[in-house]
C-alpha positions in Angstrom: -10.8 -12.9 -0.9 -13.9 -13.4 1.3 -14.5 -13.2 5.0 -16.6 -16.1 6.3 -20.4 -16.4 5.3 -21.5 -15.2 9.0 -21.3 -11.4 8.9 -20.0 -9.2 11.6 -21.8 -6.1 13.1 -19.2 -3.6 14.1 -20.8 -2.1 18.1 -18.9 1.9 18.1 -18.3 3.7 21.1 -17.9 8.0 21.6 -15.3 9.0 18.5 -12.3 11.0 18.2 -12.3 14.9 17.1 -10.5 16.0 13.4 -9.5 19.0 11.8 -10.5 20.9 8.4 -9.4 19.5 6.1 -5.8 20.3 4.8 -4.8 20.5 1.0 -3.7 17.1 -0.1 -0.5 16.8 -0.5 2.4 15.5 -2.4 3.1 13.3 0.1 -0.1 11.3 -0.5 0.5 11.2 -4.3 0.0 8.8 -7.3 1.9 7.0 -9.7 4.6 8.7 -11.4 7.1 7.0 -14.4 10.3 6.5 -15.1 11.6 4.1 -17.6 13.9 1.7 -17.0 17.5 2.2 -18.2 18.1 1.5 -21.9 20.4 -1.2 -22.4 19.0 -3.2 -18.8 20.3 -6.9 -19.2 18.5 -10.1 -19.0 20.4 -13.2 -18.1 20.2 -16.2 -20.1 18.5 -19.2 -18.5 20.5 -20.3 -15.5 22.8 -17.6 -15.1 21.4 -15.8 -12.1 22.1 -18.6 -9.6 25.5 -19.1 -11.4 26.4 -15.0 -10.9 25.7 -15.7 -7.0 27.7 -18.3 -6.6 30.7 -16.8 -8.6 30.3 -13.2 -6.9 30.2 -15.6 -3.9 33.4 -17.0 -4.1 35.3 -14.1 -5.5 34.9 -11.4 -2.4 34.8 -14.3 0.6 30.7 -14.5 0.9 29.1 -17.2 1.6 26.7 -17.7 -1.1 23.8 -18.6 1.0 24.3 -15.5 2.6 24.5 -13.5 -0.3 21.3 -14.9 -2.0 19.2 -14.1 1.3 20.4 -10.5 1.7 19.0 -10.2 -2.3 16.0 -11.7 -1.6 15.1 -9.9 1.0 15.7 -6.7 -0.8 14.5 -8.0 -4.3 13.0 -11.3 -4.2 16.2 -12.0 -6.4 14.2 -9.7 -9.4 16.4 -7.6 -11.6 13.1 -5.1 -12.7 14.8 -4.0 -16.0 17.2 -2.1 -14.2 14.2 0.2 -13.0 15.0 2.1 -9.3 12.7 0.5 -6.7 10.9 3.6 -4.8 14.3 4.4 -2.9 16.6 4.7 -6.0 18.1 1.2 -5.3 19.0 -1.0 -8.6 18.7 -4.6 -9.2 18.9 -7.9 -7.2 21.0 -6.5 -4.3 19.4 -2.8 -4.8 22.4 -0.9 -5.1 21.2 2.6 -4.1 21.8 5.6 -6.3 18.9 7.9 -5.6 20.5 11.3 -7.0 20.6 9.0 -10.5 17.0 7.5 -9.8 15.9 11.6 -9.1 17.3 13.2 -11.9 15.6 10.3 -14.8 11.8 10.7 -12.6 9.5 13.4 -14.3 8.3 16.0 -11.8 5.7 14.9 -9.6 2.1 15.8 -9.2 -1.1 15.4 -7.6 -3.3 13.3 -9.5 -7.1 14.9 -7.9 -8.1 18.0 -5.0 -8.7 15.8 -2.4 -9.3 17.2 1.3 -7.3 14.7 3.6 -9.8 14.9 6.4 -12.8 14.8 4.8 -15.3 16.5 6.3 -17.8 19.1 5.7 -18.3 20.5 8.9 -15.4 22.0 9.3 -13.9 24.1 5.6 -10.8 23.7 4.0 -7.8 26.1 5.7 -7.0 28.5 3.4 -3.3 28.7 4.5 -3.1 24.7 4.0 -0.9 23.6 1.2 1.1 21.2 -0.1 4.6 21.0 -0.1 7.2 22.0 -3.3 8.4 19.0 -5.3 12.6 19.2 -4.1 15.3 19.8 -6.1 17.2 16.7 -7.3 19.9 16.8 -4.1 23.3 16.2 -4.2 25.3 13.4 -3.5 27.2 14.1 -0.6 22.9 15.6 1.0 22.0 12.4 1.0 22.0 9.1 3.8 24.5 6.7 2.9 22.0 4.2 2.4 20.3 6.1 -0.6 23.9 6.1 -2.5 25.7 2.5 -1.6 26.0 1.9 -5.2 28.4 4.3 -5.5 30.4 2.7 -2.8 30.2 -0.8 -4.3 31.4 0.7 -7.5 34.9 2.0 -5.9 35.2 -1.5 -4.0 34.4 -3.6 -7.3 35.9 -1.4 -10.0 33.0 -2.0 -12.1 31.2 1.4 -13.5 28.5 2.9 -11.7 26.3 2.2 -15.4 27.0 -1.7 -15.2 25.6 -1.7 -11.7 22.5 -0.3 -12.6 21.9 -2.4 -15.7 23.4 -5.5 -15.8 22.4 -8.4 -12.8 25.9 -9.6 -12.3 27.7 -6.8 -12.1 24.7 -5.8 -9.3 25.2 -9.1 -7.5 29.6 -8.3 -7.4 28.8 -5.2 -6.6 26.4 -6.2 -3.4 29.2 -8.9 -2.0 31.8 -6.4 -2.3 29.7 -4.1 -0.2 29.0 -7.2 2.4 32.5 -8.4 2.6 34.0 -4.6 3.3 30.9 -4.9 6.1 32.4 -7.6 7.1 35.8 -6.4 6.8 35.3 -3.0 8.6 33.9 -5.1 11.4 37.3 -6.7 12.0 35.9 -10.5 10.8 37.6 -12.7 8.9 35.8 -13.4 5.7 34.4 -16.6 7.3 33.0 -19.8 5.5 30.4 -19.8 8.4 27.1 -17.9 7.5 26.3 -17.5 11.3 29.7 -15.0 11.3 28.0 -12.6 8.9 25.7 -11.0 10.7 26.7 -8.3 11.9 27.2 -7.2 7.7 24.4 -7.9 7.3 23.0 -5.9 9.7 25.4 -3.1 8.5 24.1 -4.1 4.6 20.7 -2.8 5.6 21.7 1.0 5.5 19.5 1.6 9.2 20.8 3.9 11.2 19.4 2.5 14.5 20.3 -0.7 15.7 16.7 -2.6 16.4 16.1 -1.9 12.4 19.4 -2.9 11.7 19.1 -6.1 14.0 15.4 -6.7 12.6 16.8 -6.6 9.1 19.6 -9.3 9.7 17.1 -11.6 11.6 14.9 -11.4 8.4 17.9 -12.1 6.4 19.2 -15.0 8.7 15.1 -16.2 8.9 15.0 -16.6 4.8 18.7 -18.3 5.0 17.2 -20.9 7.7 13.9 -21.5 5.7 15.1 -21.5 2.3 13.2 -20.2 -0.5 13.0 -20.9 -4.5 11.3 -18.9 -7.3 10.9 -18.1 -10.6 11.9 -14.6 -11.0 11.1 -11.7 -13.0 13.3 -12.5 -16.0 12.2 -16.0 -15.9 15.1 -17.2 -13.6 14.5 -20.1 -11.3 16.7 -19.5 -7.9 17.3 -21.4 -5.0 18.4 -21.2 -1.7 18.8 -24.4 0.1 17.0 -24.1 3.7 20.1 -24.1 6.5 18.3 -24.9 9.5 20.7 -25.1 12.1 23.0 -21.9 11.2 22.6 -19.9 14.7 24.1 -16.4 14.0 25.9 -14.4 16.6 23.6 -11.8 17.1 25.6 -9.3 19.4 27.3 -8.2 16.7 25.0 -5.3 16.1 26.2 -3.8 19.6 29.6 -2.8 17.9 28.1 -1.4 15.2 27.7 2.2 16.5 24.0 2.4 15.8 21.9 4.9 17.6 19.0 3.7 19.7 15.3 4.2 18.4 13.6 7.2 19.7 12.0 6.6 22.7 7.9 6.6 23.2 4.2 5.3 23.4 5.0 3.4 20.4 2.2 1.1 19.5 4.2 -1.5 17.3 4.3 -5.3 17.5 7.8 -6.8 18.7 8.5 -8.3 15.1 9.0 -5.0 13.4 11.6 -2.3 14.7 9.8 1.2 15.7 10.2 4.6 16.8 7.9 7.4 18.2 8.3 10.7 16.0 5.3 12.1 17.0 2.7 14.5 14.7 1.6 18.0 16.3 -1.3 18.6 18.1 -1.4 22.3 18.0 -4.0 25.3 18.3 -3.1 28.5 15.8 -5.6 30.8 16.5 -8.6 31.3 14.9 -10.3 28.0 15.9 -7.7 26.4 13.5 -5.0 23.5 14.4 -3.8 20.8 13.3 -2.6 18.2 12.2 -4.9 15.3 13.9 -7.6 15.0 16.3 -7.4 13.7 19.9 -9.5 10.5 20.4 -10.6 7.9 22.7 -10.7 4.6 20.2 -11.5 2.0 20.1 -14.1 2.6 23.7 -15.5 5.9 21.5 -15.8 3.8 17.6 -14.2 0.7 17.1 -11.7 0.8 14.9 -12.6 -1.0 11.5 -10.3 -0.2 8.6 -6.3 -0.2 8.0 -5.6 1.6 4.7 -2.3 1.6 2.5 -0.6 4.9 0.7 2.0 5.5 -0.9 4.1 8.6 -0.5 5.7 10.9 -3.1 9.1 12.0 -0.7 12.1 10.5 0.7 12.1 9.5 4.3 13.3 12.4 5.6 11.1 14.7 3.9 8.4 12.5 4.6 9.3 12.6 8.4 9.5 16.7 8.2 5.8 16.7 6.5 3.8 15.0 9.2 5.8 16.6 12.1 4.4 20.3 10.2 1.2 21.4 12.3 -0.3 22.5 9.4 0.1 20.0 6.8 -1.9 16.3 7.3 -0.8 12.8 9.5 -1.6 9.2 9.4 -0.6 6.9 12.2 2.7 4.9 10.6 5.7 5.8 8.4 7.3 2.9 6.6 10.5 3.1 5.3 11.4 0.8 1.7 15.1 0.4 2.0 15.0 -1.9 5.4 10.8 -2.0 6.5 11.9 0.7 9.5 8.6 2.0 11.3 7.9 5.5 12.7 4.6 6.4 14.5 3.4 9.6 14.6 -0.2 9.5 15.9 -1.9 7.2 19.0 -3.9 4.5 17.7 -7.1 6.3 20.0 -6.2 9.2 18.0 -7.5 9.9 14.3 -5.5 10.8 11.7 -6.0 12.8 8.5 -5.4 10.9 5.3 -7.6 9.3 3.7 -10.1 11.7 2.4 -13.1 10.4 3.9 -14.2 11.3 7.1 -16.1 8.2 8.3 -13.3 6.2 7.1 -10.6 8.3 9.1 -12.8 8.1 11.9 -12.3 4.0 12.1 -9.3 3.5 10.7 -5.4 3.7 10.9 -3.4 5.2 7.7 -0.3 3.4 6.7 2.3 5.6 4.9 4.9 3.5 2.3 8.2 5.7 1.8 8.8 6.2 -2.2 9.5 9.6 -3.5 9.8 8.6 -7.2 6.7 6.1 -6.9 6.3 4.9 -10.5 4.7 1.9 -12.4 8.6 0.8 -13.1 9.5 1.4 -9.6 9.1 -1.0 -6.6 9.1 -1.7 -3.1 11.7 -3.9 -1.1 10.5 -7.1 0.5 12.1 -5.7 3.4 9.3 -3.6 3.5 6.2 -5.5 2.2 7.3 -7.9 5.3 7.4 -5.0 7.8 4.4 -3.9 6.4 2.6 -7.7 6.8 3.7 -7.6 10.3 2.7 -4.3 11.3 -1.2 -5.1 9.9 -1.3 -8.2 11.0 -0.8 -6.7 14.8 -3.6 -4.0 14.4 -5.9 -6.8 12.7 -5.9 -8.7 16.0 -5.5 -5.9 18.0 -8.8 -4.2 16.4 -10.2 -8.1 15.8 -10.2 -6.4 12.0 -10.5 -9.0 9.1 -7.8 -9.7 6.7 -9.7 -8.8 4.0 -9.6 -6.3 0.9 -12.9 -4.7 2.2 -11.1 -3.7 5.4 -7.5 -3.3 4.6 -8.1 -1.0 1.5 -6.0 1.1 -0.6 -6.4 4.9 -0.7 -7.4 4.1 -3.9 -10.6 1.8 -2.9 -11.9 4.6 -0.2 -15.0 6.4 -1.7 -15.6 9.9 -1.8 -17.6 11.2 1.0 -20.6 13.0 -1.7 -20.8 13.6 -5.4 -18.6 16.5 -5.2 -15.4 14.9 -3.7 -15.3 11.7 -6.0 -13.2 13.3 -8.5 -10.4 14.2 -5.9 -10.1 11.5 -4.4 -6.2 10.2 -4.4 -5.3 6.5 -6.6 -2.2 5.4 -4.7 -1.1 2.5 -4.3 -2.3 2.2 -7.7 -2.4 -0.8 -9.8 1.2 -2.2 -9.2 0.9 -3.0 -5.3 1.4 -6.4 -5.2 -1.7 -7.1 -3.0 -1.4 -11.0 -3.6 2.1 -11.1 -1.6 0.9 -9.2 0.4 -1.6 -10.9 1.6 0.6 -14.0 1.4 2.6 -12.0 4.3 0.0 -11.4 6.2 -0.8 -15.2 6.4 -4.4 -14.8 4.0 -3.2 -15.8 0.9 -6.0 -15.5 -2.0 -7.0 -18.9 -2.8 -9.9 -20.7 -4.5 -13.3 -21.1 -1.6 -15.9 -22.5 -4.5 -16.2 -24.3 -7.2 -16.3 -23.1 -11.2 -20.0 -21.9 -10.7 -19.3 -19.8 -7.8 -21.5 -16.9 -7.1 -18.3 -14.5 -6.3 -15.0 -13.9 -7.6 -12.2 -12.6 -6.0 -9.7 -10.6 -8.5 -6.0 -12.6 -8.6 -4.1 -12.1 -12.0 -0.3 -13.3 -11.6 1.3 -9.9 -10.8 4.2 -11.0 -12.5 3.2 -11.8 -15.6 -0.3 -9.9 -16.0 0.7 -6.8 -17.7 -2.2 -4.5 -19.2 -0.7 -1.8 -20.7 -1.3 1.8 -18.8 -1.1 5.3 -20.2 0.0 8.7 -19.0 3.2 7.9 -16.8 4.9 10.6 -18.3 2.7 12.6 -20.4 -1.1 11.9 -21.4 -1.9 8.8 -23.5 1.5 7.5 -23.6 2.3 4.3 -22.8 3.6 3.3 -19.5 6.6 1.4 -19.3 5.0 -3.0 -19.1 5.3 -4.0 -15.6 3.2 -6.8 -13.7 0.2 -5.5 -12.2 -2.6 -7.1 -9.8 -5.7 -4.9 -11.3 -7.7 -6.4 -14.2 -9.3 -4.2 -16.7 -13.5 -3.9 -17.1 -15.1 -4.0 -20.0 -18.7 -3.3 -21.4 -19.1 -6.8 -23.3 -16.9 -10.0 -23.3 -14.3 -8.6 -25.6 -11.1 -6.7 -25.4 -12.4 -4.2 -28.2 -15.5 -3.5 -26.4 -15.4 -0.1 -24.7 -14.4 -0.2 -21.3 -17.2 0.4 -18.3 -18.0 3.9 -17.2 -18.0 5.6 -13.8 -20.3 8.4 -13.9 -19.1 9.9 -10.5 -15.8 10.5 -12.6 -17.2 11.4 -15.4 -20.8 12.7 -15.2 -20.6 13.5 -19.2 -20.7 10.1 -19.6 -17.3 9.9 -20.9 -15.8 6.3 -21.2 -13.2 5.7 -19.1 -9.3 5.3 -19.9 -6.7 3.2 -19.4 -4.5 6.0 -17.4 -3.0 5.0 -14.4 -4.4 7.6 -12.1 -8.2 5.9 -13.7 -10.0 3.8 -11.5 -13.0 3.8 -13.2 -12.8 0.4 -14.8 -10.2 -1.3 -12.6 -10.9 -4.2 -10.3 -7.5 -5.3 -7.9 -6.8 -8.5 -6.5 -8.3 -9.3 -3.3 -11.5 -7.4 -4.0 -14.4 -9.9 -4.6 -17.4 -8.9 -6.9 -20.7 -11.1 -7.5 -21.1 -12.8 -10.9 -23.2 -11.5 -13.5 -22.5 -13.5 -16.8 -19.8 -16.1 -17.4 -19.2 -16.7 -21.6 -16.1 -18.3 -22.4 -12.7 -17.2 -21.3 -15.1 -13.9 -19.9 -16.2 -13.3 -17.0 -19.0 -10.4 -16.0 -19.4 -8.9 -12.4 -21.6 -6.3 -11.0 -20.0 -3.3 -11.1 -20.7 0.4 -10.3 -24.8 -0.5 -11.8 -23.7 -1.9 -14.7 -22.0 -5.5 -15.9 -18.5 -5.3 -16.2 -16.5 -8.0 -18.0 -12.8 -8.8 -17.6 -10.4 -11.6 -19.2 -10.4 -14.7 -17.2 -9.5 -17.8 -18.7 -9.6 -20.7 -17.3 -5.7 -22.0 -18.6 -4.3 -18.2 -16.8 -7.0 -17.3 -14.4 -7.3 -13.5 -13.1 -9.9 -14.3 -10.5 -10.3 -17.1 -8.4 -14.0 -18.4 -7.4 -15.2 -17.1 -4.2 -18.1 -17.8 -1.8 -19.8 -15.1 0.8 -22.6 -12.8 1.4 -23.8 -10.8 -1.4 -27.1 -8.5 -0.9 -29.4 -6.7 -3.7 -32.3 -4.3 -3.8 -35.2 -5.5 -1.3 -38.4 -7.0 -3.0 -40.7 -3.8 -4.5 -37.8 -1.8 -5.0 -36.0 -1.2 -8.4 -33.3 0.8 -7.4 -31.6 1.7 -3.8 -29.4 5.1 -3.2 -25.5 4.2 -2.7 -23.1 6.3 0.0 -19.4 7.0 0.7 -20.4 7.1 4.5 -22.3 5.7 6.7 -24.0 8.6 8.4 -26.8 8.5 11.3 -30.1 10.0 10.5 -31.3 13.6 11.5 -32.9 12.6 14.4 -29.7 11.1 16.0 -28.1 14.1 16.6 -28.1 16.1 19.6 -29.1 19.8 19.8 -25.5 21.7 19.2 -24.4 19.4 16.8 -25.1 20.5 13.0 -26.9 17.5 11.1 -24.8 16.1 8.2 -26.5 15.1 5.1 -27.2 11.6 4.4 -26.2 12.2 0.4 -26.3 10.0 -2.1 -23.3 9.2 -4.5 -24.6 9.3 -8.2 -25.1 5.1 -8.8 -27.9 3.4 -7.9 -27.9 -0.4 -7.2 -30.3 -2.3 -9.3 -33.0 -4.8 -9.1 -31.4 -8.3 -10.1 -27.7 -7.1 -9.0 -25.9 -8.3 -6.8 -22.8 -7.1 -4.3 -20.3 -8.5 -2.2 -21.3 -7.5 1.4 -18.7 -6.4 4.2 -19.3 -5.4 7.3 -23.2 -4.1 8.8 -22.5 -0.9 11.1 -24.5 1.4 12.7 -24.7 5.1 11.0 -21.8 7.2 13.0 -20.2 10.7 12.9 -17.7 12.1 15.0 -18.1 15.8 15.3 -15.0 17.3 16.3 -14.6 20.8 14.3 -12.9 22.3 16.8 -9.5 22.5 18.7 -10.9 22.2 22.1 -12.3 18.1 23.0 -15.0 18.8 25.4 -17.1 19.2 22.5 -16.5 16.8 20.8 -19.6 13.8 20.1 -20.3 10.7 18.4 -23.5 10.7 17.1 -24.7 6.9 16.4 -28.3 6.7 14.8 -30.8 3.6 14.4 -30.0 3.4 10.9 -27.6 0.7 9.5 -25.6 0.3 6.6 -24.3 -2.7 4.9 -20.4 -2.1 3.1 -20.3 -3.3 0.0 -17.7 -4.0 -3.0 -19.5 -1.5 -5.3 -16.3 -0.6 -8.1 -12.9 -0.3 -7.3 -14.2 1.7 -4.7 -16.0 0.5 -1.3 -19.4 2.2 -0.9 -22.3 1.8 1.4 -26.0 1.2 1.3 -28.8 1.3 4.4 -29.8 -2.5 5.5 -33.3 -1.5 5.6 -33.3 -1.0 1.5 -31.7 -4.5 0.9 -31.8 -8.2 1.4 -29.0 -10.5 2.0 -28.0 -13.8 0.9 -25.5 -16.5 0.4 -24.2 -16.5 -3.1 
């Protein structure tokens, strides 16, 4: 998806300071595997809305209640009977997370990468990344990571037939809602607008603004109505119920705590609470875990980017409150789209690798401890998520765009030596396209069939390239809809697939792993056409043409308009960056020059690239724990962004012209 033609030029004030950089962590981990459960049941065609209605009308629900509260966990999908990233199974995600522990392989770090990402300042030798846990037991964990246990003694069904079979999930969900309901001293009313305090109680929050924002979601779909195909190829509706006005003091007799009180920096749609990262000196000239700023008056604030974690909520909660371990601005939690912040929005954070980047930008953090390709998120939380960006996008007047809200996985490594570290989550199986659908951008056609751009947009659903090394080295992933098309060298699925030297400077092809981005382009990001030859379509990508699948029956890419730029006339080749730094004579005396290094590509005569933004060269040197030293340096030379791989990169205006494509 493409901003509008006219390009913006980011002004940047005095920056923010940052620590060494920390290990990475296992909290800023990619994709792991788990398969989904043998024996996981598909319903025959018209069943699913069937099994609603008759779990319905055997505990007391009101079906239109019951469908919301599963479509706002599950979008009504079953997933195989695969655990979403909190352990919870099924349409109504039944949580069982000691089950949805114990099947996960261990996890790992997939690259080295240094969270802060910058030079200036080396890599603490006491930093390190936390232990993978031992699988907990039962009775150590919330009750909202184990409610399928509960539904199992309310319904009598085994705790097996919950996980696996979609109407035993959906019996098991009322039966938790009408005990809600129940427990609440209610009548098991006919009346929807009676439910929600169970609702509210269905979410598993532990404070009552998430517990209220979850029910007014819940109540919001139930007013609206919805209707999709989903993920076994079941058509569901819920008929919109306009009028239905639920009684929403019911939350006060809940017993909920109240949200932790603080600066919290959080629009009024989402619930939030201030648990706030350290800001701490231990001796040495070393601290951690963030740097004290003044944004968006000292750099403007230009990027939101999207991880994943590898640790339950609570863990992950405990990691960016240690001093010496990294932070990022917002925690988001799967099972009901609760938000913690931990760092100011003036402040910078240490997460995404790349210094520049961290500078002018806000890190996201997604809860999901067993993140795998079969596991998934809640729409709970995509919506949380959707609201939460949306805020900072206006707030920071940042564009809804895939060249500003990136993945960790699109952020480039700083120099040469830092490419192969650099972290892959979310990883192929973010739904970006919903995403962006949330966020009010959806990715939609803005040319015509001889467009000079495309913008990647495969049907999540049922686009499934096969991935490798889930679970051990070239074996194949479990199939699961993905929104990341696969390059190629030629328009054919037997030609070799592109290489990305940066990965592999022996000039290695590169794989179809999961954790390999070197021949991956994800919906949203928008590339300039090379070649188009039947159902084939060739980008520029990384130097080189890429070719992906795209036919025109079940398109992966949608035609695109924008800016696009290419080596200026007498040059054959222009240096690429993964920042955008000032040049030597910018910097002040006391401030140590940082090198202006070239990644190893080189962008060619007769290519082309998507542009992004045009911004002057910055750095923000802050090595230290104490602020008064702390300067941006902001040079005369200016860089254009550009869509360079499944990476962003940058290249200096002066070497290249622009144009419309």
């Amino acid at each position: 998806m493409l901003r509008s033609a006219s390009l913006r030029r980011r002004p940047s004030g005095r920056l923010p300071k940052t620590l060494g950089a920390l290990a990475s962590a296992a909290l800023l981990l990619p994709l792991l595997s788990a398969a989904p459960p043998a024996g996981a049941e598909v319903p025959e065609a018209g069943a699913l809305q069937e099994q609603f209605a008759r779990a319905a009308a055997r505990h007391g629900v009101p079906e239109s209640v019951l469908l919301a509260v599963s479509y706002l966990q599950s979008r009504w999908d079953a997933h195989g009977g695969a655990p979403s990233v909190t352990g919870g199974y099924g349409p109504m995600h039944l949580t069982d997370a000691v089950t949805a522990l114990a099947e996960a392989p261990p996890h790992h770090s997939e690259g080295t990468e240094d969270a802060r990402g910058d030079s200036s300042r080396a890599v603490r030798s006491g930093a390190r990344a936390p232990e993978p846990a031992a699988v907990p037991a039962a009775g150590a964990l919330p009750a909202r990571l184990r409610t399928l246990e509960r539904a199992s003694a309310l319904s009598g069904i085994p705790a097996e037939e919950l996980r696996t079979r979609t109407a035993a999930n959906i019996e098991g969900g009322a039966a938790l809602l009408a005990a809600a309901q129940r427990e609440s001293g209610r009548p098991a009313s006919a009346d929807p607008a009676d439910w929600y305090g169970a609702v509210a109680r269905y979410s598993g929050a532990d404070d009552s603004a998430t517990a209220a924002r979850y029910a007014d979601d819940v109540f919001d779909v139930l007013r609206s109505g919805e209707s999709r195909t989903t993920d076994s190829g079941q058509v569901v509706t819920l008929a919109a119920a306009p009028a239905v006005a639920p009684d929403t003091a019911q939350v006060a007799g809940l017993g909920l705590r109240r949200p932790a009180a603080g600066p919290v920096e959080c629009p009024r749609t989402v619930a939030c609470e201030w648990i706030p990262a350290p800001y701490e000196e231990f001796g040495d000239g070393d601290y951690g875990n963030h740097d004290k700023a003044n944004r968006p008056d000292s750099q403007s604030i230009d990027y939101i980017v999207v991880h994943d974690t590898e640790a339950t909520w609570d863990v992950t909660l405990k990691l960016v409150q240690d001093p010496t371990y990294v932070s990022w601005q917002y925690s988001l939690r799967s099972s009901d789209g609760h938000i913690a912040q931990h760092v100011a929005l003036k402040d910078v954070g240490w997460h995404a690798g790349n210094w520049f980047v961290n500078a002018k930008s806000v890190g996201l953090e997604h809860e999901g401890f067993l993140t795998a390709p079969d596991s998934w998120y809640t729409e709970a939380m995509y919506r949380s998520s959707a609201r939460l960006v949306r805020y900072l996008a206006a707030r920071y007047d940042i564009p809804l765009d895939r060249q500003h809200v990136l993945g960790h996985d699109n952020v480039p490594g700083t120099v040469t030596s830092t490419i192969k570290g650099m972290h892959t989550d979310p990883g192929p199986y973010w739904d970006w396209a919903h995403y962006f659908k949330l966020l009010g951008r959806p990715i939609t056609p803005s040319a015509g069939p001889r467009a000079g751009v495309v913008t990647i947009r495969p049907d999540f659903g049922s686009h499934r390239p096969v991935y490798t090394g889930c679970v051990a080295a070239g074996e194949a992933c479990a199939p699961h809809g993905s929104g990341a098309v696969r390059l190629h060298t030629g328009p054919s699925a037997d030609a070799p697939l592109v290489k990305d030297i940066g990965l592999r400077p022996d000039g290695q092809e590169s794989t179809t792993g999961v954790n390999d981005t070197g021949a991956r382009a994800s919906t949203g990001q928008s590339y300039a056409v090379a070649e188009r030859r039947g159902d084939w379509t060739a980008v520029w990508y990384l130097g080189q043409k890429a070719w992906f699948l795209n036919p025109v029956k079940e398109p992966t890419a949608v035609n695109a308009r924008g800016l696009v730029l290419t080596p200026r006339e007498g040059l054959t080749s222009v240096p690429v960056y993964g920042r955008a730094y000032p040049e030597a004579s910018a910097y002040p005396a006391g401030v140590p020059v940082q090198a202006v290094s070239p990644l190893p590509y080189q962008l060619l005569a007769g290519q082309r690239y998507v542009v992004g933004d045009r911004t002057p060269g910055e750095y923000y040197f802050a090595p230290v724990f104490d602020t008064s030293g702390h300067t941006v340096v902001r040079g005369q030379e200016e860089y254009y962004q550009v869509q360079f791989g499944h990476r962003v990169a940058f290249v200096k205006a002066a070497d290249v012209r622009v144009s419309q494509s």
